[in-house]
C-alpha positions in Angstrom: -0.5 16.8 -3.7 -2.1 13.5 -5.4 -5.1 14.4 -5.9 -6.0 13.3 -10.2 -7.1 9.9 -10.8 -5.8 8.9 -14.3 -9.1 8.1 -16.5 -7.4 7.6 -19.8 -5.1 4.8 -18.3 -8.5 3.2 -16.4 -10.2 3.7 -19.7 -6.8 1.8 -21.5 -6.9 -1.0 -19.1 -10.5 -2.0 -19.6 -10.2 -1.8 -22.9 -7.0 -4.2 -22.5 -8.6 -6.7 -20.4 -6.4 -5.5 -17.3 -9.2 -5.2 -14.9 -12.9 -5.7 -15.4 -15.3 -4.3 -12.2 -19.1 -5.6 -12.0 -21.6 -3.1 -12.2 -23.6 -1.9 -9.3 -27.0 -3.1 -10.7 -25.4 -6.3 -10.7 -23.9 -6.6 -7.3 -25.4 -7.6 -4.1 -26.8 -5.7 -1.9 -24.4 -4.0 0.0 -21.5 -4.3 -2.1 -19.6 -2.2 -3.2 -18.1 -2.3 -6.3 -14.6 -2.7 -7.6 -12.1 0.1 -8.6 -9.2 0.7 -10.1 -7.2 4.4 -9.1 -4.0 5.9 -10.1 -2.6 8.9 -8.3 -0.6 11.3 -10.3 1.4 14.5 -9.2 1.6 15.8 -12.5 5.6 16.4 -11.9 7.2 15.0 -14.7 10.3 14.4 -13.1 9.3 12.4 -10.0 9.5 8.7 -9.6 7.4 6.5 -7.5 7.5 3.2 -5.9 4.4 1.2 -4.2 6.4 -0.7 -1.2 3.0 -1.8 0.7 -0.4 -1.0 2.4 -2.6 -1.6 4.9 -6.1 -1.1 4.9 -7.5 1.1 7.3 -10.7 1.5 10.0 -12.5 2.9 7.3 -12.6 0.3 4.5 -9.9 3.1 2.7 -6.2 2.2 2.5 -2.8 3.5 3.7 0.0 3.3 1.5 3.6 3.5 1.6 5.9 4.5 -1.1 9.5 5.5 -2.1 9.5 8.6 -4.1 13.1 9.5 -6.4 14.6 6.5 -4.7 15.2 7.7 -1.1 12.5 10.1 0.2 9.2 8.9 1.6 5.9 9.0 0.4 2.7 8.4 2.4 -0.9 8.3 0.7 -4.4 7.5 2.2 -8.1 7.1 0.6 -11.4 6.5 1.4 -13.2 3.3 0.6 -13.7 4.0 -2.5 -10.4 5.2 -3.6 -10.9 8.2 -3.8 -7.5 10.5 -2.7 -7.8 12.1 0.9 -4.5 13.0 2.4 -1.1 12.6 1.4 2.3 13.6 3.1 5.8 13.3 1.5 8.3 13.3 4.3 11.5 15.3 5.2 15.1 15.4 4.2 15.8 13.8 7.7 13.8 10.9 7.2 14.9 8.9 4.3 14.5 5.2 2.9 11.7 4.1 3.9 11.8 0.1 4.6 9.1 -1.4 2.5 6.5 -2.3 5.5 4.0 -0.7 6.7 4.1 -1.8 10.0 0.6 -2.5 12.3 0.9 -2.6 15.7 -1.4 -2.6 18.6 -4.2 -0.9 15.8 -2.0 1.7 15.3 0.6 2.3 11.5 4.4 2.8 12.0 7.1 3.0 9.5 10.6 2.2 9.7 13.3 4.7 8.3 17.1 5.8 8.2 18.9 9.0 9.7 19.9 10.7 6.9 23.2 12.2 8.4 23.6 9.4 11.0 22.4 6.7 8.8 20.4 5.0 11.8 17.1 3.3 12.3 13.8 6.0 13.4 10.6 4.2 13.7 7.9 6.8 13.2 4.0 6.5 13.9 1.3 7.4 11.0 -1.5 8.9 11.0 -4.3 7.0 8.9 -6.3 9.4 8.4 -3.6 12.5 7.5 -0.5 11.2 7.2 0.8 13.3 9.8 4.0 11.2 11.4 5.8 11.6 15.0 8.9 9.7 15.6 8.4 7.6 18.4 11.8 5.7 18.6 15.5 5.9 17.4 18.2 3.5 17.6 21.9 5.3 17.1 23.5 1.9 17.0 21.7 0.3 14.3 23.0 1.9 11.4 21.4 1.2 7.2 18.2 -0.2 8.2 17.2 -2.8 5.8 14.0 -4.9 6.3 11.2 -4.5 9.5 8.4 -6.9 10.4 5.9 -7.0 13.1 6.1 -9.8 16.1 4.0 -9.5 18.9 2.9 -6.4 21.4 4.8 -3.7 20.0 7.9 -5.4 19.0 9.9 -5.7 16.0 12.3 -7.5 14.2 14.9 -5.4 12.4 17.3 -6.4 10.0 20.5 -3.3 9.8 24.5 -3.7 8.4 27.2 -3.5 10.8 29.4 -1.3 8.4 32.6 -1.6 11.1 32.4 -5.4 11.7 31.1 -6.1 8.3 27.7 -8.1 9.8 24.1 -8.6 9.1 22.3 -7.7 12.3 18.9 -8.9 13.3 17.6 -7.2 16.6 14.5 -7.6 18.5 13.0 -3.7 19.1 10.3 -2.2 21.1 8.7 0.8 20.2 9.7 2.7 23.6 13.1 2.3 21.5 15.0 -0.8 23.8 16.8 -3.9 21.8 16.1 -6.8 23.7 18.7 -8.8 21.9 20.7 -8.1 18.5 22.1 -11.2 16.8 25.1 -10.8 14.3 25.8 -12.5 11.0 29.0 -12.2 9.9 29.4 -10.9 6.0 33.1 -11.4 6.3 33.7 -9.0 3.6 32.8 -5.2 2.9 29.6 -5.1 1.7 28.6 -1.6 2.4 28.7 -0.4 -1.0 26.2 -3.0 -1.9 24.3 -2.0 0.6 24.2 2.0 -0.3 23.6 1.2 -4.3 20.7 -0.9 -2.9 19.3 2.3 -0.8 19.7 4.7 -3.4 18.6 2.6 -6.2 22.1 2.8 -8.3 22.5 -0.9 -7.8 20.4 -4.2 -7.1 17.6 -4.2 -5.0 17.9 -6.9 -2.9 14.8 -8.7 -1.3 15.8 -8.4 2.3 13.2 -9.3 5.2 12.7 -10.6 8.2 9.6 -12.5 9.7 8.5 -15.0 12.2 8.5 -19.0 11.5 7.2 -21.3 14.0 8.1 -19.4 17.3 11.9 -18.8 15.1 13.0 -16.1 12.9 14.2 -15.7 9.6 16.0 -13.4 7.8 17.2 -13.0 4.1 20.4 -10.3 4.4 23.9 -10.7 3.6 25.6 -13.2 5.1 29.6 -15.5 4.0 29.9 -13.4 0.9 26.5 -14.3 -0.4 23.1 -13.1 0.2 21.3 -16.1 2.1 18.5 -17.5 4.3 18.7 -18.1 7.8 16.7 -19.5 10.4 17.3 -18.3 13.9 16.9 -18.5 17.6 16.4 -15.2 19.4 19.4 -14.5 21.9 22.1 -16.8 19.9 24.4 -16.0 16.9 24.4 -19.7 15.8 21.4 -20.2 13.4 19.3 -23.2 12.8 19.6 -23.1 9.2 21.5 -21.4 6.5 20.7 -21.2 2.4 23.7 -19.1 0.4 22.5 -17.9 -2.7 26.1 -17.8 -5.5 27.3 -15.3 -3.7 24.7 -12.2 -4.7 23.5 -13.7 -8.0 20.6 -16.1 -6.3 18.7 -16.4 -3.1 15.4 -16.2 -1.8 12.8 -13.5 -2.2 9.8 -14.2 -0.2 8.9 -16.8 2.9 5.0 -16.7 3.9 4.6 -19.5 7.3 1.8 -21.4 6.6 -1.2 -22.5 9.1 0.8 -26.3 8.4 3.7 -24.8 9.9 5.4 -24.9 6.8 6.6 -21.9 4.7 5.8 -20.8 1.1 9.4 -19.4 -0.6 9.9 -17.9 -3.4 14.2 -17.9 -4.9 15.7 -16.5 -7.5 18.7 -17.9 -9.3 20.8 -15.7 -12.4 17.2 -14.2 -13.0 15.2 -16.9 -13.2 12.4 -17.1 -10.3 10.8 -19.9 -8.5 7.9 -20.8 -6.3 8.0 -23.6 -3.3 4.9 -24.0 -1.9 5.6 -25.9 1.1 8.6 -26.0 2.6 9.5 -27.3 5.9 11.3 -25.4 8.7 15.3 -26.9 8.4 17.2 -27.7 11.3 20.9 -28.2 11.1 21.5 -27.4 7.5 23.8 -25.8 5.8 22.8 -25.5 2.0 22.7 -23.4 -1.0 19.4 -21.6 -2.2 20.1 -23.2 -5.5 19.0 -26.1 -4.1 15.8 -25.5 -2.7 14.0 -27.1 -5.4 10.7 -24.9 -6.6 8.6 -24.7 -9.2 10.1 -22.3 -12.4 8.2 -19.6 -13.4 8.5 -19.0 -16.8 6.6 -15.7 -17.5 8.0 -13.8 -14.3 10.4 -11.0 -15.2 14.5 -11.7 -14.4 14.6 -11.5 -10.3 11.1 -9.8 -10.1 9.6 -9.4 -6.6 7.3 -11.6 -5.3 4.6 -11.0 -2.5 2.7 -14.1 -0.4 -0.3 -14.6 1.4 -3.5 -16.0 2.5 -6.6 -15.0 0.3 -9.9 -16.8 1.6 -12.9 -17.3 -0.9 -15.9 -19.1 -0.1 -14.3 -19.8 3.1 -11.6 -21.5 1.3 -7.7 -20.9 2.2 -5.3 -20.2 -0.9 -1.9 -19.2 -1.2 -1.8 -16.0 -3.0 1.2 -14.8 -5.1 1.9 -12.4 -7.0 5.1 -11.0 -9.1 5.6 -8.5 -11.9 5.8 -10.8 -15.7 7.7 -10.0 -18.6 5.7 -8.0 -20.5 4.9 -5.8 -18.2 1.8 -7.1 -15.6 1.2 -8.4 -12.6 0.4 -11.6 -12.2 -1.6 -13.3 -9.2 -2.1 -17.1 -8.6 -4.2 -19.0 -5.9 -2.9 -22.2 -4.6 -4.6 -24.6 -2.8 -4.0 -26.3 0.0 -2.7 -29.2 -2.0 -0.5 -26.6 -3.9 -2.4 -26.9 -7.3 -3.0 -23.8 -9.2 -6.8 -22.8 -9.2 -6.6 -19.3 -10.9 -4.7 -16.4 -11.9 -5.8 -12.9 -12.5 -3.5 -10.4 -14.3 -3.9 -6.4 -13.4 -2.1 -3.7 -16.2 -1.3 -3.7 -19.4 1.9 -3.5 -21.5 1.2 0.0 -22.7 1.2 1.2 -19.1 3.4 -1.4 -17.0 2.6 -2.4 -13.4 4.4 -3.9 -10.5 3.9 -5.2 -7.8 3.6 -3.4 -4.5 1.5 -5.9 -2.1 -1.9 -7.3 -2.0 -4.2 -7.8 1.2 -7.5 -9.1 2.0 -10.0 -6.6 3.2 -12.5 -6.5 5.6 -15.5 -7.3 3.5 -14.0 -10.6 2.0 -12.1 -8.2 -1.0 -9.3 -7.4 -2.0 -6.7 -5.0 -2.4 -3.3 -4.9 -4.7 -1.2 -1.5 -4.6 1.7 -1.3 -6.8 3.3 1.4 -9.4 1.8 2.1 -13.0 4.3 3.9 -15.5 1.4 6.3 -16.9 2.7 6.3 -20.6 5.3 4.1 -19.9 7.5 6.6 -18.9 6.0 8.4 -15.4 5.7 5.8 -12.5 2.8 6.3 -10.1 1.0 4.3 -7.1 -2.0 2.7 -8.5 -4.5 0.9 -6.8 -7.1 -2.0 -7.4 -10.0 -3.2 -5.1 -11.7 -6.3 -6.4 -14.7 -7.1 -4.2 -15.8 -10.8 -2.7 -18.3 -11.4 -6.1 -15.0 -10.5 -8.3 -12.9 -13.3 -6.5 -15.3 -15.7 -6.4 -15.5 -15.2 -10.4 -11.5 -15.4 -10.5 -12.1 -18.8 -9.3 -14.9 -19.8 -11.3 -17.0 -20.0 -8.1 -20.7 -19.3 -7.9 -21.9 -16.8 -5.6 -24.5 -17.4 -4.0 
């Protein structure tokens, strides 16, 4: 059970400049203030990993996370993030992929077999929890990356440890594959793919998503981990980026209302930000060559998360990534792709990383990710910054 909030690492962090709230005299009517909330165990030995959230009918917030690697962690609280329910999942359910998915209103996760190593998609409940399994899919072994498409349909990525493929397949939550495409790999790769699960290796940025009525996905693919562009029922993508074979590639792709993409790529540790790039047809390319801009203060290959983040009913590009000494950063882009502001959350004493980040419901916002309390015991920590705090972020006057 999570149920201590850490006050001597909240009390650290303000002193540290990691997070400053406004005071409730000083707010508007009807807002509510800003928090900051880790949620400890007290078990020395366990590990945590923030992998995403959603907020939830409430104003609180769902969250998904990895606990010791493989098991699975679910944690919800109120609006005020305060702790309400928790549930950390069975031995049969295992590796949770890092997407909390929403469809039709409703919170589902995507997991693997633990004997049979095959997809489960399980509903959550928000308010406990509690999960059912709604679907499996025995031939879709080491799921890897889920997103959510329209109705109740998802994409999956999964490895083909026979054939040595990629596979992206189109799924329904009454457990039917409309289509699966395969991408061959055209070398063993499973190992990779188990150190990747189990956290003895690289963790590799795989996902999947929608583009303009086409899907991408960032897997394994002619020795290299790359970037495709597809077509739903065909093998032959649109577009293909190989990264030097596992040592670069792409790490995030957020479609933008322009109908192009924001990407983020890595390259031998280094990280870099495109913030428009248009959807490629018939090209065949390396991610090294993507172009981008470099930044500097991002740790080697750290993980990046995209998004929209409106503000005086302004659009900007959110990003975020974990730097090198041991924050997160977050940057709003405009529309013309300059850099208005960036807001840094942790501090080095007690090192954050980046989880995700989502808008809210009363024009706030919320960025989950894990705190080492101490530096040594990591734990899912959470911020809520209201609409007043953003518009001072961006040096905006609110009205």
């Amino acid at each position: 059970m999570m149920k201590n909030n850490i006050q001597i690492t909240l009390i650290l962090l303000l002193l540290s400049g990691g997070f400053f709230g406004c005071k409730k005299d000083q707010l508007p009517k009807g807002m509510d203030p800003g928090y900051f909330k880790v949620y400890d165990d007290q078990a020395a030995n366990n590990r945590y990993k923030t992998l995403d959230l959603q907020e939830t009918a409430d104003g609180g917030a769902l969250l998904l996370a990895s606990l010791n690697d493989t098991r699975i962690y679910l944690l919800k609280v109120d609006k005020q993030g305060e702790y309400m329910a928790s549930q950390e999942l069975g031995n049969v359910h295992r590796n949770a992929l890092p997407t909390l998915l929403q469809l039709n209103g409703r919170f589902y996760i995507g997991c693997m077999d633990e004997i049979g190593l095959f997809t489960q998609i399980l509903s959550v409940d928000e308010s406990t929890c509690q999960t059912n399994m709604v679907a499996e899919f025995t031939d879709l072994l080491y799921p890897l990356a889920i997103s959510p498409i329209e109705g109740d349909n998802a994409l999956l990525l999964s490895y083909d440890r026979i054939g040595y493929k990629s596979q992206l397949s189109k799924i329904s939550l009454s457990g039917s594959v409309e289509w699966t495409l395969e991408i061959p790999v055209n070398q063993d790769a499973e190992a990779l793919v188990v150190q990747h699960l189990n956290g003895s290796g690289t963790r590799f940025p795989f996902y999947t998503g929608l583009w303009n009525g086409k899907y991408v996905v960032n897997c394994f693919s002619n020795y290299s981990f790359s970037f495709l562009v597809m077509k739903g029922g065909t093998n032959l993508p649109d577009a293909i980026f190989n990264g030097s074979q596992y040592a670069s590639g792409t790490s995030a792709c957020f479609p933008l209302s322009s109908g192009s993409a924001a990407i983020t790529r890595f390259s031998f540790g280094k990280s870099y930000l495109i913030p428009s790039f248009d959807q490629p047809f018939g090209v065949v390319d390396l991610t090294d060559n993507m172009g981008g801009i470099f930044i500097e203060e991002a740790e080697p290959n750290s993980e990046f998360k995209l998004g929209n983040i409106t503000v005086d009913e302004i659009n900007y590009l959110g990003f975020a990534y974990n730097t090198q000494n041991g924050r997160v950063a977050l940057g709003f882009l405009d529309g013309s792709g300059q850099l208005k502001a960036r807001k840094y959350f942790g501090a080095g004493t007690n090192p954050f990383k980046i989880g995700q980040f989502r808008q809210t419901k009363d024009k706030g916002l919320l960025v989950a990710g894990t705190l080492s309390v101490a530096g040594a015991f990591p734990r899912p920590a959470l911020f809520k910054l209201n609409e007043k705090e953003l518009f001072e972020i961006l040096d905006l006057k609110y009205e």
